[in-house]
C-alpha positions as CSV (number, residue, x, y, z in Angstrom):
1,X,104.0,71.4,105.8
2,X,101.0,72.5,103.5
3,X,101.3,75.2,101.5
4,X,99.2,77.7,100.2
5,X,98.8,80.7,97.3
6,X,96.4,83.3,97.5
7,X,96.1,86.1,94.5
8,X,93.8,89.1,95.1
9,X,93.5,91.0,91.8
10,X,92.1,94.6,92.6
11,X,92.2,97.3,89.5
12,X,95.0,99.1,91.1
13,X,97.2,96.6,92.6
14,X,98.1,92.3,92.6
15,X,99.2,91.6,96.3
16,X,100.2,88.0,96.6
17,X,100.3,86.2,99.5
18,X,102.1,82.8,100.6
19,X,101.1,80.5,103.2
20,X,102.9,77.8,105.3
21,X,100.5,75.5,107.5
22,X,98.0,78.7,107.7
23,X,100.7,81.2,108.8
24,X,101.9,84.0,106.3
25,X,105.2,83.9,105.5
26,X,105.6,86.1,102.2
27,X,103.6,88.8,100.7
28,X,104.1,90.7,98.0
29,X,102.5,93.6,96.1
30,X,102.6,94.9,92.7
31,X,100.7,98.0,90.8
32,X,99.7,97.9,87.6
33,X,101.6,100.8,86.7
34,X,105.2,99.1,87.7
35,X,107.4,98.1,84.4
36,X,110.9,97.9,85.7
37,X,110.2,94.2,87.3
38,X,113.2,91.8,87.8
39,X,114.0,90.2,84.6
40,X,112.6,92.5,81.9
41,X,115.3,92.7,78.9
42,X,116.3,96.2,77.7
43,X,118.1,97.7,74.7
44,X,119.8,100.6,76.4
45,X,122.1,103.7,75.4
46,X,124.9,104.5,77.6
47,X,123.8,107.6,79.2
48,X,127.7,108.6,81.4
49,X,130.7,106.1,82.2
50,X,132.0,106.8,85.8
51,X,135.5,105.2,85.4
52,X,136.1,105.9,89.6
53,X,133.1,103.6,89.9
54,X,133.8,101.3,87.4
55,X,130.3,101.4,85.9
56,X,128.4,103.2,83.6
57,X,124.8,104.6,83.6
58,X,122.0,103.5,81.3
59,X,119.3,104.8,79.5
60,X,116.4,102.5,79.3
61,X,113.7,104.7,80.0
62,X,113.0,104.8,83.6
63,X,113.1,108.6,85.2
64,X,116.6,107.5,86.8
65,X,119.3,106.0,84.6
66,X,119.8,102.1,85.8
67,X,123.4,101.4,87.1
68,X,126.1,98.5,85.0
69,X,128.8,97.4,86.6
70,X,131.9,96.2,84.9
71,X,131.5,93.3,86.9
72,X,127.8,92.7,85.8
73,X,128.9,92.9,82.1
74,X,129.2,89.2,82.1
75,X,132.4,87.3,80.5
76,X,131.3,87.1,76.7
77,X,130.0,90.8,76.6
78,X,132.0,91.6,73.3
79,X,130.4,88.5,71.5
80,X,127.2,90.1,72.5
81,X,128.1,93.2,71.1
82,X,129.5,91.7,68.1
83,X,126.2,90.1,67.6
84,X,123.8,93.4,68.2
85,X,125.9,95.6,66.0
86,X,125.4,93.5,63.4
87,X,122.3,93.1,63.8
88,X,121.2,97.4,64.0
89,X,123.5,97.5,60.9
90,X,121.1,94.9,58.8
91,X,118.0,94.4,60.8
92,X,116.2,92.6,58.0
93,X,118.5,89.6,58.7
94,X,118.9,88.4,62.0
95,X,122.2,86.5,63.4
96,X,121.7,83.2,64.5
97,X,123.4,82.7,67.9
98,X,124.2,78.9,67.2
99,X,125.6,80.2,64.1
100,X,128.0,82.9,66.3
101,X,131.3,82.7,66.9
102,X,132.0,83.3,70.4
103,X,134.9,85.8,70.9
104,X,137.4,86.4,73.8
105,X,136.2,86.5,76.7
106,X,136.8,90.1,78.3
107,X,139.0,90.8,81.5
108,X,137.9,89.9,84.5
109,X,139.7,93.3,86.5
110,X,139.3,95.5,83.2
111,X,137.9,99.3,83.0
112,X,134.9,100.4,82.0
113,X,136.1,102.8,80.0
114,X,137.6,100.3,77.9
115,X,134.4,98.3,77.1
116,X,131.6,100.9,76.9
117,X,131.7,104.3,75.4
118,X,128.6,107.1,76.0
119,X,125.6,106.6,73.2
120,X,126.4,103.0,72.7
121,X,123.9,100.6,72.5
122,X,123.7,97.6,74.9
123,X,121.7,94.5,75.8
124,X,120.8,95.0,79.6
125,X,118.5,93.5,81.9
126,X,116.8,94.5,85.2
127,X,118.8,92.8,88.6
128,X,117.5,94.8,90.8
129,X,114.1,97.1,90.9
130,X,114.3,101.1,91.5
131,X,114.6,101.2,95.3
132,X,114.3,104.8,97.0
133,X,115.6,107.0,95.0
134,X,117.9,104.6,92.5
135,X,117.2,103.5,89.2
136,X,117.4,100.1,88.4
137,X,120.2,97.7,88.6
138,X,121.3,96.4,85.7
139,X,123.4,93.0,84.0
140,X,124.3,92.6,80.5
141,X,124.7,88.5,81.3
142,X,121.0,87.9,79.5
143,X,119.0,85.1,81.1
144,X,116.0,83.1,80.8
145,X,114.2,81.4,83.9
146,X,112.0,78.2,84.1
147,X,111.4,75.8,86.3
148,X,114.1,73.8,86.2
149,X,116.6,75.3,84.3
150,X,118.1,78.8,83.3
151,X,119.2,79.8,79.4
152,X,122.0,81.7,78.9
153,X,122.4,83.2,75.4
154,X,126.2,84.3,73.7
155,X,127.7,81.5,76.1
156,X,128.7,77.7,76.1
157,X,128.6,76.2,79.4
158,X,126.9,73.9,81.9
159,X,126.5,74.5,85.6
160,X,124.5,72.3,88.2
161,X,123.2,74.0,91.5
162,X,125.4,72.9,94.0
163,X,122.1,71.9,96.1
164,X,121.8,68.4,94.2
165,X,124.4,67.1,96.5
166,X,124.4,63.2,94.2
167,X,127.3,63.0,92.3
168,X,125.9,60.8,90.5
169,X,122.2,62.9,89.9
170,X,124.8,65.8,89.1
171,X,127.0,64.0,86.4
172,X,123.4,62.5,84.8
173,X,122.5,65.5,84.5
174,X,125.3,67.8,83.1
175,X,125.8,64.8,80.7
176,X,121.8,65.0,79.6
177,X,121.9,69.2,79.0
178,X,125.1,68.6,77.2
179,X,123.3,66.5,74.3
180,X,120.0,68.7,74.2
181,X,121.0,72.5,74.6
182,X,121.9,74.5,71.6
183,X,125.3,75.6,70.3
184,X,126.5,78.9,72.3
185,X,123.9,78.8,75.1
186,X,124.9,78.3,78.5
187,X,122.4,76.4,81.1
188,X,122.2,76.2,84.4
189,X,120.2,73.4,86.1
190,X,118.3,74.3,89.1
191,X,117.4,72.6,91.9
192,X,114.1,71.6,91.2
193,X,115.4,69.6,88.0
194,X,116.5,67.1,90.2
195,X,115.5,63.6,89.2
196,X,113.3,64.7,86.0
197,X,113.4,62.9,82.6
198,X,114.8,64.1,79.5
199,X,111.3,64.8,78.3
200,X,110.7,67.4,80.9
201,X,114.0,69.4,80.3
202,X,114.1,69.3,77.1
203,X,110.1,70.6,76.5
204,X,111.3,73.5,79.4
205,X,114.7,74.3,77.3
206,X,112.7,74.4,73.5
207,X,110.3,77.1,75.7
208,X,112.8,79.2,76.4
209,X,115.0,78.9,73.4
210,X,111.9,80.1,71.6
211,X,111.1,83.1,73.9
212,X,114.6,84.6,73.0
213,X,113.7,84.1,69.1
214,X,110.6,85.5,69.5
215,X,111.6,88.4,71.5
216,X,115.3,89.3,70.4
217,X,113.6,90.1,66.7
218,X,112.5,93.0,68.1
219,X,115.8,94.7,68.4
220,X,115.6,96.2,64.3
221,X,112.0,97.2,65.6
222,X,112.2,99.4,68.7
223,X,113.0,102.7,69.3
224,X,115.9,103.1,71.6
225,X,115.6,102.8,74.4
226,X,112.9,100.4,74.7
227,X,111.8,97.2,76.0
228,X,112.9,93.7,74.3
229,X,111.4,91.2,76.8
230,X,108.9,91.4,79.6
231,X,108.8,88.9,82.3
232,X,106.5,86.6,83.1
233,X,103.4,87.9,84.7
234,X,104.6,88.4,88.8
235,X,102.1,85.6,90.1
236,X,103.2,83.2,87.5
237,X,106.8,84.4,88.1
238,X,106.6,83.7,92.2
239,X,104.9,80.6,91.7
240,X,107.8,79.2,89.3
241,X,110.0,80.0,92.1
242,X,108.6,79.0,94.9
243,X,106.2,75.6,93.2
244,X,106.6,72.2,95.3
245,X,104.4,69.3,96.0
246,X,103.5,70.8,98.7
247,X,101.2,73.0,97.5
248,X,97.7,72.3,98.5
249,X,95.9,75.0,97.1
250,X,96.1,78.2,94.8
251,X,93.2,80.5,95.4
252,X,92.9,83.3,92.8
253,X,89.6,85.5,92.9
254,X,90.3,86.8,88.8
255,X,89.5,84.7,86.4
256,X,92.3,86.0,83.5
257,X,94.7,85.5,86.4
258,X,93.3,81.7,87.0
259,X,93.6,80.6,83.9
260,X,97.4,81.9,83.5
261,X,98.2,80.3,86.3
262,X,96.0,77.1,85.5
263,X,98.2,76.8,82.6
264,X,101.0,77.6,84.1
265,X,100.6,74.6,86.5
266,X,99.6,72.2,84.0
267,X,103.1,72.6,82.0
268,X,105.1,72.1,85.1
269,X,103.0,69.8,87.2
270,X,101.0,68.0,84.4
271,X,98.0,66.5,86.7
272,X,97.8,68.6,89.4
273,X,95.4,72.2,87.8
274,X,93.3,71.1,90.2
275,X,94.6,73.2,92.6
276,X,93.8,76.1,91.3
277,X,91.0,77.6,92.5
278,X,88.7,80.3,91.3
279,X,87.5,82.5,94.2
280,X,83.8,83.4,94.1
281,X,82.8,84.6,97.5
282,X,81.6,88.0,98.2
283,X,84.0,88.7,101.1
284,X,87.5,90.2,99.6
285,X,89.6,87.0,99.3
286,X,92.3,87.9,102.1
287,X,89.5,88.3,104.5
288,X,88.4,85.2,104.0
289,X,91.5,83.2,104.4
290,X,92.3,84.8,107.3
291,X,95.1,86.9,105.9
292,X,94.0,90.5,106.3
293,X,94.1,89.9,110.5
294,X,97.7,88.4,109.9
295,X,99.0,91.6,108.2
296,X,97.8,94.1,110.6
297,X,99.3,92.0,113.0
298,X,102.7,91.7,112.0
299,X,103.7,94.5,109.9
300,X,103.9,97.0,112.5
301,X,106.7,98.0,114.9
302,X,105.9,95.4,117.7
303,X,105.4,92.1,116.6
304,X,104.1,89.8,119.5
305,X,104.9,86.3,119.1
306,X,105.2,83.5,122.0
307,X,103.9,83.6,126.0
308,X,103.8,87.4,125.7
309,X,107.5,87.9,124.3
310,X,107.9,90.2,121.1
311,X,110.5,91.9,118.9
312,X,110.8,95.6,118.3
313,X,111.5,95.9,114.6
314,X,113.4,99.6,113.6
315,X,114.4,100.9,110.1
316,X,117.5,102.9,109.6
317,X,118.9,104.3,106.1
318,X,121.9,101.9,106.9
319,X,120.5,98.7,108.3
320,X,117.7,96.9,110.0
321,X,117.7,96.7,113.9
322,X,115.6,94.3,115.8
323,X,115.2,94.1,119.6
324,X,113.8,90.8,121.6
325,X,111.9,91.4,124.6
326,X,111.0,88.3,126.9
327,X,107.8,90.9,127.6
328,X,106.1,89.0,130.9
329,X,108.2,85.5,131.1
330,X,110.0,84.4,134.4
331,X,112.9,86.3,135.0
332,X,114.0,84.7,138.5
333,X,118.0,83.7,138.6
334,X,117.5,79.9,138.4
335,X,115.4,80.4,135.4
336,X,116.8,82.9,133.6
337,X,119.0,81.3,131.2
338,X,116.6,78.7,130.2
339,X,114.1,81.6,129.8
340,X,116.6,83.2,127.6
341,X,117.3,80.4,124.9
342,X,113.4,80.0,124.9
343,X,112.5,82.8,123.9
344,X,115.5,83.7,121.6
345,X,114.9,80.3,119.7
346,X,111.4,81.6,119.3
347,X,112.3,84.4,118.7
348,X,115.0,83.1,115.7
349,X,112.0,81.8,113.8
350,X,109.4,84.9,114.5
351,X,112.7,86.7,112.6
352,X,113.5,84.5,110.1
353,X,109.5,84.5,108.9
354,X,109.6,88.6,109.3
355,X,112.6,88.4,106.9
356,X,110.7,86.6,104.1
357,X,107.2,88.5,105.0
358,X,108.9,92.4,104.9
359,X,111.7,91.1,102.6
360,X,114.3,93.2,104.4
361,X,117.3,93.3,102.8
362,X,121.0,94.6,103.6
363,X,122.3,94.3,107.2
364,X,120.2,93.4,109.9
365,X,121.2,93.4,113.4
366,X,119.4,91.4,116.2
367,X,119.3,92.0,119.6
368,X,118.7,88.7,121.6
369,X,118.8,88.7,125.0
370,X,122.0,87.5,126.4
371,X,122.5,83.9,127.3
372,X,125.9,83.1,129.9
373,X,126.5,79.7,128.2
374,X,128.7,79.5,125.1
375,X,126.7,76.2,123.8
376,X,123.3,78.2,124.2
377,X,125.4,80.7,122.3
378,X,126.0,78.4,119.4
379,X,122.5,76.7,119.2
380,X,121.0,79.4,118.7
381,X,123.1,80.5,115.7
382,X,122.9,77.0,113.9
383,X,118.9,77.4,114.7
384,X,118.6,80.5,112.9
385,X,121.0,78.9,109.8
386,X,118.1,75.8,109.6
387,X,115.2,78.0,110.0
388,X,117.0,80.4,107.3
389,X,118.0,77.3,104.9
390,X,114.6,77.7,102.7
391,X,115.0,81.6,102.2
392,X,115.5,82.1,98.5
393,X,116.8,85.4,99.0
394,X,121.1,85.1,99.3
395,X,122.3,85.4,103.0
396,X,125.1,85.4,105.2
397,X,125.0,84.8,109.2
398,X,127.1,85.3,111.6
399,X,127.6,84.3,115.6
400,X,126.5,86.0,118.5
401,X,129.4,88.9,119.1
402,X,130.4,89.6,122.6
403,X,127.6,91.4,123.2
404,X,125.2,89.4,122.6
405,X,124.3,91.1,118.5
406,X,124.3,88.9,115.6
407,X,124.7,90.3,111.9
408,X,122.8,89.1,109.2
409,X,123.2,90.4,105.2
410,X,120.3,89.1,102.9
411,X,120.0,90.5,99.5
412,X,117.2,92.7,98.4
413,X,116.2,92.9,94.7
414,X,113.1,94.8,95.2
415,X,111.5,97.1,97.3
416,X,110.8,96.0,101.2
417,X,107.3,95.5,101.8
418,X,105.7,98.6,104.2
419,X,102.1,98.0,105.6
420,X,101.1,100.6,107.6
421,X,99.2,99.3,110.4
422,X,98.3,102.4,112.5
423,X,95.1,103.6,110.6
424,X,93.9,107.4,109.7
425,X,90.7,108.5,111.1
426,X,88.2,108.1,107.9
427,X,85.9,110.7,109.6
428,X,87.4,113.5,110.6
429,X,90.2,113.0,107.7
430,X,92.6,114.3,110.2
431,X,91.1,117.7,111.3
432,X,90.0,116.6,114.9
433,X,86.8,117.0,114.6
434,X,84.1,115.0,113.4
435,X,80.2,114.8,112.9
436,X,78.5,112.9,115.1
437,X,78.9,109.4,115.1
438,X,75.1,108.4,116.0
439,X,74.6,110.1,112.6
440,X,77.3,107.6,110.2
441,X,74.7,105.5,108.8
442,X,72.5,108.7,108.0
443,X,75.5,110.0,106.2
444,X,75.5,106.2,104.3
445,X,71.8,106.4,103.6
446,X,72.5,110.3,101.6
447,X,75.3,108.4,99.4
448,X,72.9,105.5,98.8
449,X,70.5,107.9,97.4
450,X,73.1,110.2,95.3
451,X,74.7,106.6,93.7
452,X,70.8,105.0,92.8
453,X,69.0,108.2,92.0
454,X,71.2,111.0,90.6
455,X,74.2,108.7,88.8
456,X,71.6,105.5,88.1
457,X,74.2,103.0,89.9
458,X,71.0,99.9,90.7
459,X,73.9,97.7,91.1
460,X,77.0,98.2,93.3
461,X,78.8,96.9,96.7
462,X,79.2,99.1,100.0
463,X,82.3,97.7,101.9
464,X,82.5,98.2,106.0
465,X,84.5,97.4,108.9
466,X,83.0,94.6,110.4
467,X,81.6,95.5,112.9
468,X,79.3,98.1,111.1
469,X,78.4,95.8,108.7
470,X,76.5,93.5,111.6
471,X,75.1,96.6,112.8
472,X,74.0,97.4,109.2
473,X,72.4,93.8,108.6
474,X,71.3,92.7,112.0
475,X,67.3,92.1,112.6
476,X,64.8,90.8,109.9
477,X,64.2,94.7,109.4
478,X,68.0,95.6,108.9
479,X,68.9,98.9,107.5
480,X,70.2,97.3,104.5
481,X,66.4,95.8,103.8
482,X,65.3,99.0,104.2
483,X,67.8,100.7,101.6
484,X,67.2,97.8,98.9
485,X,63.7,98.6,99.4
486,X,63.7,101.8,98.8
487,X,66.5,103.0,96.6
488,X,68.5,100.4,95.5
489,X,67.3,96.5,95.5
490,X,71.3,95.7,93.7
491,X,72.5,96.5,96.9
492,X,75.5,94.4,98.9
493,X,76.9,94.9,102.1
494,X,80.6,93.6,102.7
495,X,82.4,93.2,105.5
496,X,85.8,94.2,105.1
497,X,88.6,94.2,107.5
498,X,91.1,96.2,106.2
499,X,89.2,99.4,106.6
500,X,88.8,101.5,109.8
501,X,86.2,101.7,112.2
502,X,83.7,104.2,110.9
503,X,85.2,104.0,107.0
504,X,83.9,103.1,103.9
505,X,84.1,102.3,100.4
506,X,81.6,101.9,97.4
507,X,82.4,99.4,94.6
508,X,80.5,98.7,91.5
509,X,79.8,95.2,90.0
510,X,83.5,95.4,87.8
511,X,85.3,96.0,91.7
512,X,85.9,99.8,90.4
513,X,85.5,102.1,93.6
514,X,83.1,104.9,93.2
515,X,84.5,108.0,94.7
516,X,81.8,109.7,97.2
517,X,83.9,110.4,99.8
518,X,83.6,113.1,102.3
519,X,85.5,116.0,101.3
520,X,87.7,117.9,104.1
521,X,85.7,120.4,106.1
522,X,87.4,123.6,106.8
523,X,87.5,125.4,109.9
């Protein structure tokens, strides 16, 4: 399988999008605005305890206080304590963790109430992104993330991800971490550390020993509440997450962006930066890889996907319900049960790929259609557990009930991904009526003229659905000859395919859009 990363950096927004053999199997979107990301570090205040909940709110300066959990406190919460009250009270001299003593460790079934009190000052950091109307979940177990392993400050243990199955591998290395990670840090080694050498590990566990130092100094610094540590640029943060040999090709159409991730690549795949590419054409970058068509496609309610069979995806406040349809397959009596594991083993991977591409999360409930025979029954449901075995998102699956349902729970740490594929009209802005059509290009010609003559724009892009962009450029004597003849010879014609029909969009040469359009007519 060949696998693929494509960044497309717009001033407003970083969507990006992950490809297996062609196909798009995540996506994900990010605003330039958005601070509460997974993994940002917080000194917070207690803001309310709510001893029926167990939990406390925080304030770490999002419009909603974040949520704590007793159980998220973590096991050596008082040593951290210890440590930041003695660090507020003298913030000219820093504690050294390795230099800590670790206290008790606190109860595992304890009270809130007995831990936190309201104004007190706590480490926190983000679990789970603001979602609807919450705030943002919260931990107080501090971690740090690479590649291959995670640091764990105020703690003294080693854990090995139960996915290195070699007892052997396993025992190497919890044995190797032992002799290389600092006094009262805990680690645990991921999956991807598998069969590396010391050198590796230790170079990854020095990088994130010194983003603590460099970041937990900042505690006698800031006001309260206020941020501590941000995490690692998204793009770089997916791609340490989901990086294999594999990986064929990283396209990236910013050039800051590039060279993050360029770097990036070079410390954990020394050798392989050539896969990183720099994007240059003039078509928008998920036009030209094809991946615009994919999301219109399979973001909306009905998603087709085998010999005319397709799922019916519905959103409820409580859960996720999908439906399978065999649409125009065989239905006769002889055939039907072999039509039905057909299209519900399809189906299972078609589900399994939405999962990952919408990042649904909670309980989802699926429909298949309903198959007589028990071992049908029980292939399917060990299908959909190997199709679901590379979803980094925690899961649980259960079998077919008696009526044919089965129940999946997958965890959701940020928002689901919502593409609406059902576009507004662009020309009559949703009045009804619009001018008429034969005039569009007229209508083009008079914003040409407004952006060239009265705001001195020479050099800018003018982005169209496709199909009026061939219309625009067709013939020796195209329209768009015509306008760079008369008003504006800096001008470029894009074909874009994420707008509507009759819509458009003017960009300068820094990909800022310039506003000119049509204002709402009243009646």
């Amino acid at each position: 399988m060949i696998s693929e990363l494509v960044v497309d950096v717009q001033p407003k927004e970083v969507a990006i999008a992950v490809l297996e053999d062609k196909s798009l199997v995540e996506l994900q979107k990010e605003t330039h605005n958005v601070s509460f990301t997974v993994g940002n570090i917080y000194l917070g205040k207690v803001k309310k305890l709510m001893p029926g909940l167990n939990a406390a709110f925080i304030d770490v300066g999002y419009k909603k206080d974040a949520f704590l959990h007793y159980q998220d406190l973590g096991p050596n919460f008082n040593t951290q304590q210890k440590f930041l009250k003695q660090f507020l009270s003298d913030p000219q001299k820093m504690p050294i963790v390795s230099k800590f003593q670790i206290g008790q460790e606190i109860e595992k079934e304890g009270s809130i109430s007995d831990v936190l009190k309201v104004g007190q000052e706590v480490f926190v950091q983000i679990a789970k992104e603001p979602i609807s109307t919450k705030g943002p979940r919260l931990t107080s177990e501090l971690s740090f993330a690479g590649r291959y392993i995670v640091l764990i400050p105020f703690s003294d243990k080693v854990s090995v991800s139960t996915k290195i199955k070699s007892n052997e591998e396993r025992a190497r290395l919890r044995q190797l971490i032992q002799s290389i990670k600092p006094k009262n840090f805990s680690v645990i080694v991921r999956t991807s550390a598998e069969s590396k050498r010391v050198a590796e590990l230790d170079h990854e566990m020095k990088t994130l020993l010194k983003r603590w130092e460099d970041n937990v100094v900042k505690v006698g610094k800031i006001k309260i509440p206020g941020i501590i540590y941000e995490e690692t640029a998204r793009t770089v943060a997916l791609l340490r997450d989901i990086y294999n040999p594999s990986f064929q090709n990283i396209h990236v159409n910013d050039k800051d962006v590039h060279s993050q991730i360029k770097d990036y690549v070079s410390l954990i795949a020394p050798g392989q930066e050539g896969i990183v590419q720099l994007y240059t054409g003039e078509l928008p970058i998920f036009d030209s890889l094809g991946i615009t068509k994919q999301i219109k496609s399979l973001f909306g309610r009905t998603v087709t996907y085998k010999s005319g069979a397709y799922l019916i995806i519905e959103h409820t406040e409580a859960m996720h319900v999908i439906d399978v349809n065999s649409g125009n397959r065989s239905k006769s009596s002889d055939a039907q049960e072999k039509t039905a594991i057909d299209v519900n083993i399809a189906a299972a991977d078609e589900i399994v790929r939405q999962l990952r591409l919408r990042d649904l999360g909670g309980i989802i409930v699926i429909d298949f259609i309903d198959m007589s025979e028990a071992a049908n029954r029980q292939k399917l449901f060990e299908h959909i557990n190997k199709a679901m075995a590379s979803d980094r998102a925690k899961h649980n699956i259960l079998p077919l009930s008696k009526f044919g349902l089965m129940q999946i729970t997958r965890q959701r740490v940020r928002p689901e991904i919502d593409v609406k594929t059902s576009e507004n009209c662009p020309t009559c802005l949703g009045t009804g009526r619009t001018k008429p059509s034969i005039l569009f290009t007229d209508n083009l010609e008079v914003k040409i003229i407004r952006l060239s003559s009265k705001l001195k724009v020479k050099k800018f892009a003018l982005h169209l659905h496709p199909f009026i962009a061939a219309f625009v450029t067709q013939g020796f004597f195209s329209l768009k000859r015509k306008w760079k003849l008369k008003y504006a010879n800096g001008l470029k014609v894009i074909p874009d395919q994420s707008l509507a029909f009759l819509e458009y969009k003017f960009y300068d040469m820094d990909k800022n859009e310039l506003d000119l359009k049509e204002e709402k007519e009243t009646k």
